[in-house]
PyMOL Python script that loads the backbone (N, CA, C, O; Angstrom):
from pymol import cmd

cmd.read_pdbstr("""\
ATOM      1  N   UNK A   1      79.133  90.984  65.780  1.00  0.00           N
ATOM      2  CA  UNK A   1      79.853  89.875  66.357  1.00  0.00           C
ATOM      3  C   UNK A   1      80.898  89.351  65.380  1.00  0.00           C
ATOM      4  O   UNK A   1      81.954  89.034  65.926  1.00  0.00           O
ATOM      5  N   UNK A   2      80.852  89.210  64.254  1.00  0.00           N
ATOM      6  CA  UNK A   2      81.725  88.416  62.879  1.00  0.00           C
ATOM      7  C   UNK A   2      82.780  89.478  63.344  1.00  0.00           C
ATOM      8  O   UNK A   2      83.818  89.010  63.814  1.00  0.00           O
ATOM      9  N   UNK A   3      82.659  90.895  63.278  1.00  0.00           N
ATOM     10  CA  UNK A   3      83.707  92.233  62.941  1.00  0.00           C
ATOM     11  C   UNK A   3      84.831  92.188  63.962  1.00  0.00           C
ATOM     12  O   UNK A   3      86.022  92.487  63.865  1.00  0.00           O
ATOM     13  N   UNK A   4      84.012  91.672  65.091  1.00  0.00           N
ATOM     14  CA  UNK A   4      84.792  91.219  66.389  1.00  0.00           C
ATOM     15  C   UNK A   4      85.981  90.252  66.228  1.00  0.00           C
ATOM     16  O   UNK A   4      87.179  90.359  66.490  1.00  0.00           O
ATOM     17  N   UNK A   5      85.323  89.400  65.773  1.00  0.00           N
ATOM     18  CA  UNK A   5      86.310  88.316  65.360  1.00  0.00           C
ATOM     19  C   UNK A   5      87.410  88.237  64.553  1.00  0.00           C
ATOM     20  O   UNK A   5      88.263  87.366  64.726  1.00  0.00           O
ATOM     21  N   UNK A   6      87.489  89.233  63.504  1.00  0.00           N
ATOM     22  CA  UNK A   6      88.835  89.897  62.557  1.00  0.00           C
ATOM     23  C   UNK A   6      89.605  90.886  63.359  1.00  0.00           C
ATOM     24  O   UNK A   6      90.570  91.339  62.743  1.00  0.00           O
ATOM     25  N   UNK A   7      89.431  91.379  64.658  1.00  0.00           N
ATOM     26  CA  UNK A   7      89.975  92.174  64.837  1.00  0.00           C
ATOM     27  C   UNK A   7      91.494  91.533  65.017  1.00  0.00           C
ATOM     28  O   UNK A   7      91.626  90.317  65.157  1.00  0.00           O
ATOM     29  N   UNK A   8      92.666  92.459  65.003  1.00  0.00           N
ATOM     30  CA  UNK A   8      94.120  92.052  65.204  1.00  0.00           C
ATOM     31  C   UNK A   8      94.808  93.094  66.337  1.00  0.00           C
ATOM     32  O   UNK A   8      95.342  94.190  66.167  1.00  0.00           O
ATOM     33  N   UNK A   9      94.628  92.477  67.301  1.00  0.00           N
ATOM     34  CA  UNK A   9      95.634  93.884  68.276  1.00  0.00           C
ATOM     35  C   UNK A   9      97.060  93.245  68.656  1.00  0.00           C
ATOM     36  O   UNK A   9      97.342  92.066  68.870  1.00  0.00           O
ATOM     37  N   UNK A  10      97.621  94.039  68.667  1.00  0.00           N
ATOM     38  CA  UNK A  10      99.304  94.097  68.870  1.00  0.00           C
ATOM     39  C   UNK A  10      99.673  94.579  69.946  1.00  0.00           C
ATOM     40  O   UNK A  10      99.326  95.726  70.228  1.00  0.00           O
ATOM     41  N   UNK A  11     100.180  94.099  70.502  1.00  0.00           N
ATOM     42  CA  UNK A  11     101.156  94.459  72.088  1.00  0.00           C
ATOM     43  C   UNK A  11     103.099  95.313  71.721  1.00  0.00           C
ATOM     44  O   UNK A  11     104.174  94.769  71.470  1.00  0.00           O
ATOM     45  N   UNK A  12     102.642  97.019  71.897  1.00  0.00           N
ATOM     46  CA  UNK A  12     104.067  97.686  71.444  1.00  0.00           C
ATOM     47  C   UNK A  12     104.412  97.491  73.145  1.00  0.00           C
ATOM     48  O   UNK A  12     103.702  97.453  74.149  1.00  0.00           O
ATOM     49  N   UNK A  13     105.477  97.418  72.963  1.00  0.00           N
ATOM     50  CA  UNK A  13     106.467  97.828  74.019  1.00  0.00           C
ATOM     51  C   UNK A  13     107.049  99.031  73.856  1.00  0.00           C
ATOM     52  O   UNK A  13     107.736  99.082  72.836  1.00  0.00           O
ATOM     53  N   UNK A  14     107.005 100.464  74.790  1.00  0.00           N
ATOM     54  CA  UNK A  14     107.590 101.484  74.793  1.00  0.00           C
ATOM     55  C   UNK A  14     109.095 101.595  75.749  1.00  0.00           C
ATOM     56  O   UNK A  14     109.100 101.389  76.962  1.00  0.00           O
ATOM     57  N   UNK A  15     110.245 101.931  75.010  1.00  0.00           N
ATOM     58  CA  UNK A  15     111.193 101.883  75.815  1.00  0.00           C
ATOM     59  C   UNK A  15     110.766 102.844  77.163  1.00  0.00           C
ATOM     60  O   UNK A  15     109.948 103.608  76.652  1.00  0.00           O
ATOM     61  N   UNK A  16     110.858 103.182  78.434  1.00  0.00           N
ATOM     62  CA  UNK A  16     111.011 104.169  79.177  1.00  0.00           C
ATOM     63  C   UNK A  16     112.593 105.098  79.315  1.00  0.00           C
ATOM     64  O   UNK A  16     113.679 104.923  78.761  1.00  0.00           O
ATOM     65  N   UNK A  17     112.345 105.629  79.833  1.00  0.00           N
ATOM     66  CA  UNK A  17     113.746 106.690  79.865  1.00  0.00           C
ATOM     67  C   UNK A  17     114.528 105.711  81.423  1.00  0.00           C
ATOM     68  O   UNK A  17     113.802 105.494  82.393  1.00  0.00           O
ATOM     69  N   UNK A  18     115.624 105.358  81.421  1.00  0.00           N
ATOM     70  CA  UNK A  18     115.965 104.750  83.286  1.00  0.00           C
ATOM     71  C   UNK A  18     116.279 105.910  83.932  1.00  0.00           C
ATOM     72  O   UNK A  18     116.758 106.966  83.518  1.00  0.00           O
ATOM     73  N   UNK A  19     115.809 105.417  85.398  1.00  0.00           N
ATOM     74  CA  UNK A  19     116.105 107.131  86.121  1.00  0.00           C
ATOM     75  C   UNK A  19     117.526 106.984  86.950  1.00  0.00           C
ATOM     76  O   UNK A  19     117.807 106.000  87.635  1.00  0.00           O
ATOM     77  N   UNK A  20     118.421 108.207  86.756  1.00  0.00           N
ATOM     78  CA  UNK A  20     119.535 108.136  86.913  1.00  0.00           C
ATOM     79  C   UNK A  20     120.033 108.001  88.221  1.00  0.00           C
ATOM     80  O   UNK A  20     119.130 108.313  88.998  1.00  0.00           O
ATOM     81  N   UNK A  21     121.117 107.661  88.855  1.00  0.00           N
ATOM     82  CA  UNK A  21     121.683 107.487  89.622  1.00  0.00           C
ATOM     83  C   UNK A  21     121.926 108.926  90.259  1.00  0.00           C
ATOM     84  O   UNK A  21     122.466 109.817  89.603  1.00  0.00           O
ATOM     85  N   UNK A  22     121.416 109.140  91.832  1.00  0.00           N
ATOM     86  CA  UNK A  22     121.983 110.279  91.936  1.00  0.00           C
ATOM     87  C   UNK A  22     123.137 110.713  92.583  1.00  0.00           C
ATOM     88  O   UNK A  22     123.577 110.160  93.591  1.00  0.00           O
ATOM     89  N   UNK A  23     123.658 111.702  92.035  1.00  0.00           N
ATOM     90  CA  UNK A  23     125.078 112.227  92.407  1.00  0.00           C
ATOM     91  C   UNK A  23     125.177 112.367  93.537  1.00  0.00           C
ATOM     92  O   UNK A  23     126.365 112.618  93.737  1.00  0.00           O
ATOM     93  N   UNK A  24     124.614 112.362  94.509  1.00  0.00           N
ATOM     94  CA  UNK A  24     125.899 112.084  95.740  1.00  0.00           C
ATOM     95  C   UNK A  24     125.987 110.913  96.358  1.00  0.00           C
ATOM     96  O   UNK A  24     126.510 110.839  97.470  1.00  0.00           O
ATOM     97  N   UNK A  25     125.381 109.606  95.586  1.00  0.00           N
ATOM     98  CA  UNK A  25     125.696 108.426  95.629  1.00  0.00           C
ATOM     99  C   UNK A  25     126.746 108.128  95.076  1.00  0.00           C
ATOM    100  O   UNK A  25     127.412 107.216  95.565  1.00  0.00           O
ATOM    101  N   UNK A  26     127.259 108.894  93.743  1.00  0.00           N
ATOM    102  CA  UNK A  26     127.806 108.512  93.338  1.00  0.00           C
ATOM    103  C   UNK A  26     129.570 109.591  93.425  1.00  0.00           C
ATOM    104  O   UNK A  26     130.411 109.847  92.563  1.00  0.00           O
ATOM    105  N   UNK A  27     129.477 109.882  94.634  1.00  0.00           N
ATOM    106  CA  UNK A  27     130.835 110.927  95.267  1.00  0.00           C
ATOM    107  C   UNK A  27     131.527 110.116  95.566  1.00  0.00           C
ATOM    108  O   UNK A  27     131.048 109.029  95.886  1.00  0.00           O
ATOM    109  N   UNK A  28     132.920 110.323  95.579  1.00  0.00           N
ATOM    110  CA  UNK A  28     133.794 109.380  95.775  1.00  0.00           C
ATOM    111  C   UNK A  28     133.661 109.432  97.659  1.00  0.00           C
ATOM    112  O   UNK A  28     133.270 110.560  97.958  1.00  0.00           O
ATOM    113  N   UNK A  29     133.824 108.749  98.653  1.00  0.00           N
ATOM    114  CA  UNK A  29     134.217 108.689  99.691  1.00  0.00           C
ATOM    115  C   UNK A  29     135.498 108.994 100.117  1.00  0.00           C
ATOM    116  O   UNK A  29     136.365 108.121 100.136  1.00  0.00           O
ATOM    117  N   UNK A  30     135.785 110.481 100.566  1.00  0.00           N
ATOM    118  CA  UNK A  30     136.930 111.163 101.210  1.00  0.00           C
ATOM    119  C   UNK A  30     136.800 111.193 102.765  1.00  0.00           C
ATOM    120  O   UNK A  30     135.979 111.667 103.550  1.00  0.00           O
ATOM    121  N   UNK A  31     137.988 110.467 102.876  1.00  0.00           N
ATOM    122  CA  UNK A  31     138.574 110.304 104.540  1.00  0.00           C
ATOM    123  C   UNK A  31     138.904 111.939 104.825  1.00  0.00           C
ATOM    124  O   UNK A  31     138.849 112.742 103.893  1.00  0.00           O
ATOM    125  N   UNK A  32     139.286 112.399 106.339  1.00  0.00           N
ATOM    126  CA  UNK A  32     139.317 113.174 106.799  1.00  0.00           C
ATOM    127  C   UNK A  32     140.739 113.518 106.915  1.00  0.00           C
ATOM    128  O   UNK A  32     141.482 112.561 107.135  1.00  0.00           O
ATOM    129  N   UNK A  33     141.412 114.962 106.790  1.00  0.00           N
ATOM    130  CA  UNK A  33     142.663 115.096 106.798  1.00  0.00           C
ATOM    131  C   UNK A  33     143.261 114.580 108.067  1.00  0.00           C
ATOM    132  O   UNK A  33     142.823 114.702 109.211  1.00  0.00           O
ATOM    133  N   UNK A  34     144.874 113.687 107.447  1.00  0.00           N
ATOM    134  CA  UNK A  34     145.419 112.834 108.642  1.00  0.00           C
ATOM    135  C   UNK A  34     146.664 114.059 109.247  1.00  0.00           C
ATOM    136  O   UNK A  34     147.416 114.573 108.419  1.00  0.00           O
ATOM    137  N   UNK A  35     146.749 114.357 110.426  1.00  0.00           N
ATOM    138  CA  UNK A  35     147.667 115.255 110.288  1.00  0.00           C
ATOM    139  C   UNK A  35     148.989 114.199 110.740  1.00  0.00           C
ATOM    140  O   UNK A  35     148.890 112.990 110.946  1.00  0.00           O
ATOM    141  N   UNK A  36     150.119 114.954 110.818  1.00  0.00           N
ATOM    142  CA  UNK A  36     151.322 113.903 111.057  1.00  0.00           C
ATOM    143  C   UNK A  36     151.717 113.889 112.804  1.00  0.00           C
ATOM    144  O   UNK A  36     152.445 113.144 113.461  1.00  0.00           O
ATOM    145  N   UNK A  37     151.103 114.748 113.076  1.00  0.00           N
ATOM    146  CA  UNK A  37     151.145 114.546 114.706  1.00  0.00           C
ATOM    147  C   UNK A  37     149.877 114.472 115.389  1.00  0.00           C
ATOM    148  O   UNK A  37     149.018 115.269 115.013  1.00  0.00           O
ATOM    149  N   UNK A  38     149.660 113.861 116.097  1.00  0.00           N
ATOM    150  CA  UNK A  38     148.328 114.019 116.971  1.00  0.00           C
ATOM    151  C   UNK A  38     148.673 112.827 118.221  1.00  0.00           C
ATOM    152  O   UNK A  38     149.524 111.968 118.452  1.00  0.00           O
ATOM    153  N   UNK A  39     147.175 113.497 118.968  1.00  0.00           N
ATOM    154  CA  UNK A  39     147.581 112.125 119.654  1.00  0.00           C
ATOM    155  C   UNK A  39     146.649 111.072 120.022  1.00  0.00           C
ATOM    156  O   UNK A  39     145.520 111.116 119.534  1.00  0.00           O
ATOM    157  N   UNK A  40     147.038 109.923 120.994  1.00  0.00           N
ATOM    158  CA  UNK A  40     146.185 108.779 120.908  1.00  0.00           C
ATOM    159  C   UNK A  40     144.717 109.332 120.909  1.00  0.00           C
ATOM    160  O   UNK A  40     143.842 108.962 120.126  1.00  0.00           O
ATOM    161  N   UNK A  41     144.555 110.370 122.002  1.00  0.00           N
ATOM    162  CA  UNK A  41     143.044 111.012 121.502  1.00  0.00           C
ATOM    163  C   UNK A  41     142.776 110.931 120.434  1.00  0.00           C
ATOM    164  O   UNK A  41     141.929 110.172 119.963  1.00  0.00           O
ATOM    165  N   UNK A  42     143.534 111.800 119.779  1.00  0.00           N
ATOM    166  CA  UNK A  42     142.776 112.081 118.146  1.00  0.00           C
ATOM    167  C   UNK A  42     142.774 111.064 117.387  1.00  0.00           C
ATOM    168  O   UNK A  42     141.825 110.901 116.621  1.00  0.00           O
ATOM    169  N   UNK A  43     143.637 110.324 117.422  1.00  0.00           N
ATOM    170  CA  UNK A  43     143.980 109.319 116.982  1.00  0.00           C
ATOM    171  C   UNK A  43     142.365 108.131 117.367  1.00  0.00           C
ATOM    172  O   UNK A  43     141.833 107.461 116.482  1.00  0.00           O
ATOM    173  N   UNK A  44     142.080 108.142 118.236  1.00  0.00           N
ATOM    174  CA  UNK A  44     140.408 107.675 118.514  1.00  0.00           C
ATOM    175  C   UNK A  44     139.484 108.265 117.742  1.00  0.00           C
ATOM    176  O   UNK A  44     138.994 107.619 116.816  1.00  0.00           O
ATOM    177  N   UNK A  45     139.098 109.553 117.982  1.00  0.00           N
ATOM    178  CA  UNK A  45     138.489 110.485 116.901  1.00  0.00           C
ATOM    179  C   UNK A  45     138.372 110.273 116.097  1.00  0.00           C
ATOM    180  O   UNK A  45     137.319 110.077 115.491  1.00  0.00           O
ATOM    181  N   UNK A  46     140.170 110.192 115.515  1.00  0.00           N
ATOM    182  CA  UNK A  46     139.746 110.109 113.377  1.00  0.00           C
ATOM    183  C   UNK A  46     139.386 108.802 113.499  1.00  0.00           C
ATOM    184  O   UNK A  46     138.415 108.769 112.744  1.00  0.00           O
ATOM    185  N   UNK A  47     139.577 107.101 114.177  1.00  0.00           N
ATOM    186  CA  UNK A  47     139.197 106.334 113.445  1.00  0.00           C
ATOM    187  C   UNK A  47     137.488 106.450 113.880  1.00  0.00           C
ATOM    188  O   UNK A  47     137.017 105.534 113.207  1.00  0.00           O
ATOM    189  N   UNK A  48     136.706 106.875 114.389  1.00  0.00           N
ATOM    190  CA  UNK A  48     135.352 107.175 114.828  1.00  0.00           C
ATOM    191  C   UNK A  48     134.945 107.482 113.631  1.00  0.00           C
ATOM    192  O   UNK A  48     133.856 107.105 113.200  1.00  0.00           O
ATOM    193  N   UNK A  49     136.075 108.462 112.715  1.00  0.00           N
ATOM    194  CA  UNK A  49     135.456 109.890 111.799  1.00  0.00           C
ATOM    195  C   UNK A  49     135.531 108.335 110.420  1.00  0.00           C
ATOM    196  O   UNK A  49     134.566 107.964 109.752  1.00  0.00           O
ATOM    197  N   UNK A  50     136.826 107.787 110.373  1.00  0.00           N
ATOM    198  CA  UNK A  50     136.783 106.946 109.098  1.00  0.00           C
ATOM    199  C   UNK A  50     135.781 105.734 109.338  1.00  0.00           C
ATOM    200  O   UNK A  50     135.694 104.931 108.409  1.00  0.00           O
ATOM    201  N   UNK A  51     135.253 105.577 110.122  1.00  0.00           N
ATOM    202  CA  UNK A  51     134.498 104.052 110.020  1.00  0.00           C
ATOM    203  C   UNK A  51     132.913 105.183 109.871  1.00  0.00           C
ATOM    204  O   UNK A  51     132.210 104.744 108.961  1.00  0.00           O
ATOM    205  N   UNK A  52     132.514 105.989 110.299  1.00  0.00           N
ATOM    206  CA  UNK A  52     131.513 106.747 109.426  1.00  0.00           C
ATOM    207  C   UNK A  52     131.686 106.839 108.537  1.00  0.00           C
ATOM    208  O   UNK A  52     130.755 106.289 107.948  1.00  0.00           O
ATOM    209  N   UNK A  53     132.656 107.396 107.568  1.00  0.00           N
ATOM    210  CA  UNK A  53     132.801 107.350 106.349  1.00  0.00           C
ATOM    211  C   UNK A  53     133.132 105.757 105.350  1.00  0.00           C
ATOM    212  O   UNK A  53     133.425 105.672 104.158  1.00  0.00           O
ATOM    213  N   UNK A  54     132.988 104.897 106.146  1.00  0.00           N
ATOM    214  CA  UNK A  54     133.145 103.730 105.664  1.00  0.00           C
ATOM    215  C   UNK A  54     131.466 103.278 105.663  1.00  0.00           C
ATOM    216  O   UNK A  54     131.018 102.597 104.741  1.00  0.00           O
ATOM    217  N   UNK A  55     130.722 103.681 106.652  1.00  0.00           N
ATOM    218  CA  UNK A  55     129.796 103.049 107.140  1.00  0.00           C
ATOM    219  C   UNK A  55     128.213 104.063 106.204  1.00  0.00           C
ATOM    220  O   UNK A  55     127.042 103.705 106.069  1.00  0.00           O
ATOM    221  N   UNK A  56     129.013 105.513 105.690  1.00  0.00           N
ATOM    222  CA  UNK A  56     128.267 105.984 104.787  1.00  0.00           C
ATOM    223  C   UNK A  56     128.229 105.421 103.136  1.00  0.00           C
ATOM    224  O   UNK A  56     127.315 105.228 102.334  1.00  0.00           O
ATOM    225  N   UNK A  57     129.847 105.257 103.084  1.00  0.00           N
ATOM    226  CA  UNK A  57     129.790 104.840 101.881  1.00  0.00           C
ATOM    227  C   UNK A  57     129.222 103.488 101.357  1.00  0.00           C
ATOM    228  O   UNK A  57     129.033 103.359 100.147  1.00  0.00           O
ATOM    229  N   UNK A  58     128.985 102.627 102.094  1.00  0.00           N
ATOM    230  CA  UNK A  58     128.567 101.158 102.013  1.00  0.00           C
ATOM    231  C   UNK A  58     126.639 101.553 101.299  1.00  0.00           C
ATOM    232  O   UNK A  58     125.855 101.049 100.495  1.00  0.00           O
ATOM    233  N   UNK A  59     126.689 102.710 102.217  1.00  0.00           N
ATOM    234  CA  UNK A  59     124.788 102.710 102.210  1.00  0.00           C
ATOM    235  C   UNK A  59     125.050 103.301 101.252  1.00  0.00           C
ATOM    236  O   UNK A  59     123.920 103.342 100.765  1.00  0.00           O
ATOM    237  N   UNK A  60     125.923 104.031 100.273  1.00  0.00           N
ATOM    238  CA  UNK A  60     125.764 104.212  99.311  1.00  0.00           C
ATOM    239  C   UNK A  60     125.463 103.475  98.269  1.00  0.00           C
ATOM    240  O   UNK A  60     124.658 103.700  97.365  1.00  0.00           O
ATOM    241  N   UNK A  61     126.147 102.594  98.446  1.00  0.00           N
ATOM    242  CA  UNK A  61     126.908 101.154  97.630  1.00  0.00           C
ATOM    243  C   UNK A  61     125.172 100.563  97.516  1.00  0.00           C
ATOM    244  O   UNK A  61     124.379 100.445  96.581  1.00  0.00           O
ATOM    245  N   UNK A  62     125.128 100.339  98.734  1.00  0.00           N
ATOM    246  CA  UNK A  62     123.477  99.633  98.454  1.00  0.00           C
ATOM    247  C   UNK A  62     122.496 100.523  98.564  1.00  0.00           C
ATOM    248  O   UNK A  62     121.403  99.958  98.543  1.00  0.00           O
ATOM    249  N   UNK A  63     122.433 101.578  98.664  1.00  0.00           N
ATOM    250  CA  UNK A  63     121.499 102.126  97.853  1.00  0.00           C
ATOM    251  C   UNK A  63     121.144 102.146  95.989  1.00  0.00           C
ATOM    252  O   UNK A  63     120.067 102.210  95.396  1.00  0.00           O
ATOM    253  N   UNK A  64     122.905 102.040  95.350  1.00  0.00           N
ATOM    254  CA  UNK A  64     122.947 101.705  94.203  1.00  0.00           C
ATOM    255  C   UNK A  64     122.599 100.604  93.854  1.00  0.00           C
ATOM    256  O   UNK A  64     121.878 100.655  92.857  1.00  0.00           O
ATOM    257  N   UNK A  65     122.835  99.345  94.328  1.00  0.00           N
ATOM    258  CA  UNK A  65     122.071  98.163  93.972  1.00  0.00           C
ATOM    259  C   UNK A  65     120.827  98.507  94.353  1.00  0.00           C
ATOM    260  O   UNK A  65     120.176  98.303  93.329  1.00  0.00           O
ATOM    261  N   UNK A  66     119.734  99.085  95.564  1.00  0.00           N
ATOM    262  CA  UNK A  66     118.589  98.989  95.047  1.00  0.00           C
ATOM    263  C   UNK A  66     117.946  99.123  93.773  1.00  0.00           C
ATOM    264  O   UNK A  66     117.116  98.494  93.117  1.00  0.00           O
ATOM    265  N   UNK A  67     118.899 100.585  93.614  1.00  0.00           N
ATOM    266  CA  UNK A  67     118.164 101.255  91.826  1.00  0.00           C
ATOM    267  C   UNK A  67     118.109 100.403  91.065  1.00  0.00           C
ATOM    268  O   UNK A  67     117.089 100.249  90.393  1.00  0.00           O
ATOM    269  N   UNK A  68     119.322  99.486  90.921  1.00  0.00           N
ATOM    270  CA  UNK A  68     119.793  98.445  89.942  1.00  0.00           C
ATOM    271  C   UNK A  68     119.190  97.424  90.011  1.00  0.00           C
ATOM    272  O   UNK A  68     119.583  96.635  89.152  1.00  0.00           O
ATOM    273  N   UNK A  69     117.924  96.802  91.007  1.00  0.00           N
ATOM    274  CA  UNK A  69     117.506  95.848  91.289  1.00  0.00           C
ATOM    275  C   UNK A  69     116.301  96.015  90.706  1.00  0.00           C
ATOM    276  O   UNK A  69     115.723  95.149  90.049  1.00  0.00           O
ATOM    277  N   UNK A  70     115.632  97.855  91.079  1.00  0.00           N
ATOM    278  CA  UNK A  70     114.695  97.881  90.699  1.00  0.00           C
ATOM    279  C   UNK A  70     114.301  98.334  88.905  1.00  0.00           C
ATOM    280  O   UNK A  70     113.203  98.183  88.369  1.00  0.00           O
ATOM    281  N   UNK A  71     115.592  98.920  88.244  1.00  0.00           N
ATOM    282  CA  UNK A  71     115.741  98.642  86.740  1.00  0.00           C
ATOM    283  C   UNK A  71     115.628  97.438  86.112  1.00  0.00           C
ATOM    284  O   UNK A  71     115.165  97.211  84.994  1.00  0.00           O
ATOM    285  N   UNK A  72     116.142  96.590  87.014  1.00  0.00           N
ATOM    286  CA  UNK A  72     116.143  95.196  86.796  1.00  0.00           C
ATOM    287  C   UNK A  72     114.929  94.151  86.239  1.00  0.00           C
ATOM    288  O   UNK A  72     114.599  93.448  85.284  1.00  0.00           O
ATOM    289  N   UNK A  73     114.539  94.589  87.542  1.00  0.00           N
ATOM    290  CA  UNK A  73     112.446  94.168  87.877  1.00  0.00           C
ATOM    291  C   UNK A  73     111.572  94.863  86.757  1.00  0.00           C
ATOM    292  O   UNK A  73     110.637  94.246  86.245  1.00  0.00           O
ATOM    293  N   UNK A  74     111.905  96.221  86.365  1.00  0.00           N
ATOM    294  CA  UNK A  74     111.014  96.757  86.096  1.00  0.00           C
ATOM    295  C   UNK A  74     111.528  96.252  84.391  1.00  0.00           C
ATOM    296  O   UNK A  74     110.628  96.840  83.791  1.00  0.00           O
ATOM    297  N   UNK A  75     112.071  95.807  83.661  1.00  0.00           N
ATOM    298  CA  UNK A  75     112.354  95.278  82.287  1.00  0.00           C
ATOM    299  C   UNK A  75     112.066  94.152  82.459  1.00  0.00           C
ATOM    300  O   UNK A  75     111.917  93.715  81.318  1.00  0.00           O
ATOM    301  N   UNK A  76     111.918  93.517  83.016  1.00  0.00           N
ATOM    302  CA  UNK A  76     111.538  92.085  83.291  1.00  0.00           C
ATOM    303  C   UNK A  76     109.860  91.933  82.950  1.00  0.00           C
ATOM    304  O   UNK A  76     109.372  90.963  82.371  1.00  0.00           O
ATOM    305  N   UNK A  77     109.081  93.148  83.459  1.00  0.00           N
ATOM    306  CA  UNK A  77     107.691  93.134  83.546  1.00  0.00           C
ATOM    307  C   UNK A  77     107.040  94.013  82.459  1.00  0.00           C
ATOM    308  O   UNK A  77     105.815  94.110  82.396  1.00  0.00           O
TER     309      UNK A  77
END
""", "prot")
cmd.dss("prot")
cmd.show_as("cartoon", "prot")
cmd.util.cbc("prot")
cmd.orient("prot")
């Protein structure tokens, strides 16, 4: 019981490695070739085609803040 009582323990903190962002989050968002003639059809089409590509890249966007939220949390604890 006395031996108990001298003991000294220490609390290390180990850095972890952060896990990286993955690359095709991190692709730039390319619109679809505009040609110089088309018509109001297509002209419907491509903006269909760019607001997907607007509407992918966003979930990119916050998919990156999740990671970043959860790097966040996890140094905190």
């Amino acid at each position: 019981m006395l031996l108990s009582s001298c003991t000294n323990t220490q609390k290390e903190y180990v850095q972890t490695p952060s896990v990286p962002i993955p690359a095709h989050l991190l692709n730039d968002c390319l619109p679809e070739y505009i040609p110089q003639k088309f018509t109001w059809g297509d002209s419907l089409l491509l903006n269909e085609s760019l607001l997907t590509v607007i509407e992918q890249c966003n979930l990119d966007k916050k998919s990156i803040r999740e990671i970043e939220a959860a790097r966040n949390n996890s140094t905190l604890h």
